[in-house]
N, C-alpha and C positions, 0 to 999 in steps of 0.2 A: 299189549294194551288189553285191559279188562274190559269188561263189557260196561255199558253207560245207558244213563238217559240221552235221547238222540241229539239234545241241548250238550250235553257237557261232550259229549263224541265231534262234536259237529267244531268248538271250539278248539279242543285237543288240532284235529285233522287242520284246522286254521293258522294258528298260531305254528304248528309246525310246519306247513308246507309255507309259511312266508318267512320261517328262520330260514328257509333250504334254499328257498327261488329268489326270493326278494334281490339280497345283495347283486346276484348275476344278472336279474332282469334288470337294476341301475346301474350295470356298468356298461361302457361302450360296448359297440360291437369288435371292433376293433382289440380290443382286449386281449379277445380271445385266443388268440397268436401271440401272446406274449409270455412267454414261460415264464416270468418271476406272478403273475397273475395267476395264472391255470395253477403253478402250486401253492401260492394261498390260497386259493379255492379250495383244493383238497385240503388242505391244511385246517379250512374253515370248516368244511362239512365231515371232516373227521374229528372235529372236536366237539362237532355237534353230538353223532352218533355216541362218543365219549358219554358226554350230557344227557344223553338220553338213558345210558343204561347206567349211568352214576345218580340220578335225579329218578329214575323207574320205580322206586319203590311211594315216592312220595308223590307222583304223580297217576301211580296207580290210585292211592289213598285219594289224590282230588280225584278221582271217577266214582269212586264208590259213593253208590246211594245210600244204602245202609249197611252198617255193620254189625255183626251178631256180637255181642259178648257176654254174654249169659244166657240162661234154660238151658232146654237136654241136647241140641245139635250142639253146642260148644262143649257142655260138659264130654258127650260123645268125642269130638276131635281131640278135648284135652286127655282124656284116658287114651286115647289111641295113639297119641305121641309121646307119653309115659311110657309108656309098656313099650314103644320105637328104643329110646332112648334108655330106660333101667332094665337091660338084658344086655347084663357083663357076655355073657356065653355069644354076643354074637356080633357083626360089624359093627365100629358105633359112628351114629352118623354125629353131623352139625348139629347142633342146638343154636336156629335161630327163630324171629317170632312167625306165628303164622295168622294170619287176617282171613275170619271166616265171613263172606258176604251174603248178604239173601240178593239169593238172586235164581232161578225157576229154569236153572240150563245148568250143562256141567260144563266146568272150566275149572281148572289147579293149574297155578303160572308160576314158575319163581322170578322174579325181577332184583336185579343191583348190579352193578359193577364189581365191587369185591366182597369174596365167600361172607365175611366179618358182619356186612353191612348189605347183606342180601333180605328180601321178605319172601314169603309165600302165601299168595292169595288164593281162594279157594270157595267153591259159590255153596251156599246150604243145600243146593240138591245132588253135590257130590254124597256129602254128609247124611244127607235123609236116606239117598235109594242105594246109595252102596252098603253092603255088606260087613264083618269085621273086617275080614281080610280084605277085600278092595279096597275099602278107606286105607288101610295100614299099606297097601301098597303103596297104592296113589299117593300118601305121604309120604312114603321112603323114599320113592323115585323124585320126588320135588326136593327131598333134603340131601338126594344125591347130587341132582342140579346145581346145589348153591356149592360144590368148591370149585376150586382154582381153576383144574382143568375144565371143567364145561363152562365155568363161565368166559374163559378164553375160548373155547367153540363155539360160546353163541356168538360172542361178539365179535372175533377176527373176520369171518364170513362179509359179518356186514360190511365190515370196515374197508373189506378190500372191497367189494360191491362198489362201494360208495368212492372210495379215492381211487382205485387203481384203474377202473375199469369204465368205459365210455359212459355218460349221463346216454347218449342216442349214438348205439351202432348205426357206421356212417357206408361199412362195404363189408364183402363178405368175411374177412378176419375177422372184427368187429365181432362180426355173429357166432361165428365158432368160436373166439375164445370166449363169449361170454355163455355158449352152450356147451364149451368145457367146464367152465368153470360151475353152472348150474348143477352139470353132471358131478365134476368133484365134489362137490358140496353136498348133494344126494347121497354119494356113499362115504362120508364122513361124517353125514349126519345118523344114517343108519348106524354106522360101528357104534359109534359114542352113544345111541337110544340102546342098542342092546346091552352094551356095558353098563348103561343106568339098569336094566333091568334084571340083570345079572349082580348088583352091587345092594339093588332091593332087598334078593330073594339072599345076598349072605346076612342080609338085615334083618329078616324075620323067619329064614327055613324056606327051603324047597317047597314043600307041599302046601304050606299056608302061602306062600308065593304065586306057585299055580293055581290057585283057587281065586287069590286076590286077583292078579292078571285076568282070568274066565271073568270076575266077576265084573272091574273095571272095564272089560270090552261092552261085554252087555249092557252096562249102564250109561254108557258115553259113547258108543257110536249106534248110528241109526240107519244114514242113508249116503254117508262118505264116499264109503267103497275105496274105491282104488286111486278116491284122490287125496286119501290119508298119507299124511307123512312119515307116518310110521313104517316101520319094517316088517315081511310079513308074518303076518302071527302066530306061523308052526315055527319060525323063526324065534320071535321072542319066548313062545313056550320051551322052545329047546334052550334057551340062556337059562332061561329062569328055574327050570329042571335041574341046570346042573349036570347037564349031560357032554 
């Protein structure tokens, strides 16, 4: 989800936790011991999440306040996905659209279900305070996001979260598998951030890579720290090197 007026955030968060709770909270209690039940349930909130990352792009588009599409930060993003896209000499990514937002914070999201019918949204202060190469990164790595395999990493994750695994850990397995499963999901999500970052840097050059990287840290983190989800960043510098 992009960021919002606290009005249309506040609606999103509404409308979606009563697709999720609603039906369970109207069913008996009793229900809930009945296994042709428990898996419609899953069945149902699995097709939710479905809907969520298949309907993501158009629902990103209802959050957005405004949209850029002309002056110099667009002009800037549309040269900088040209130059992404017309260099035969080097990986070539997707060519899908990208939605530049005004908006006074950084954030680049890709949203959609499949690679085809995927967007990329992206707030105008990525585009204002980043540099050549950071912008060029930051876009490579969101047009690495939209194929087939990541978008199966973003969304299997969830999908087992959400059908396979307890709504409320009830005893201690409970707890460990779903602190297994946080853990597996931590270094699965690592691998597959460094292979975006390594699939960038065949996308634009090693050195204009590491520059872009230096420069996207600088410009988008602040006060994170160590609660970034990211991998660590001698880490990413070493994908992105090429070493």
């Amino acid at each position: 989800m992009i960021p919002s007026s606290p009005k249309r955030t506040w609606i999103f968060l509404l409308l979606s936790s009563l697709a999720f709770y609603v039906p369970s909270l109207l069913a008996p209690a009793s229900w809930d011991k009945n296994a042709t039940y428990v898996m419609f349930s899953s069945l149902y909130q699995g097709g939710l999440v479905l809907a969520g990352f298949w309907y993501g792009p158009a629902i990103c588009r209802a959050l957005i306040i405004t949209e850029v599409v002309d002056g110099p930060l667009w002009v800037a993003m549309d040269a900088t996905l040209a130059a992404l896209h017309n260099n035969p000499e080097r990986t070539q990514l997707a060519n899908i659209p990208v939605v530049l937002v005004e908006y006074a914070a950084p954030f680049i999201v890709t949203a959609g279900l499949l690679p085809q019918h995927s967007q990329i949204f992206t707030s105008s202060y990525m585009v204002e305070r980043l540099g050549a190469d950071g912008l060029r990164f930051a876009l490579a790595r969101a047009l690495v996001h939209s194929n087939w395999l990541h978008r199966l990493t973003a969304i299997l994750p969830v999908l087992i979260l959400t059908v396979m695994l307890p709504d409320t850990p009830s005893d201690m397995r409970d707890w460990l598998s779903l602190g297994g499963f946080l853990l597996g999901w931590l270094v699965l999500h690592w691998s597959f951030e460094l292979w975006v970052d390594h699939q960038a840097a065949q996308a634009m050059g090693a050195a204009e890579a590491v520059r872009g990287l230096r420069e996207l840290l600088a410009g988008t983190t602040k006060s994170a720290g160590w609660l970034m989800l990211h991998p660590p960043v001698r880490w990413r510098l070493y994908m992105v090197a090429g070493k």
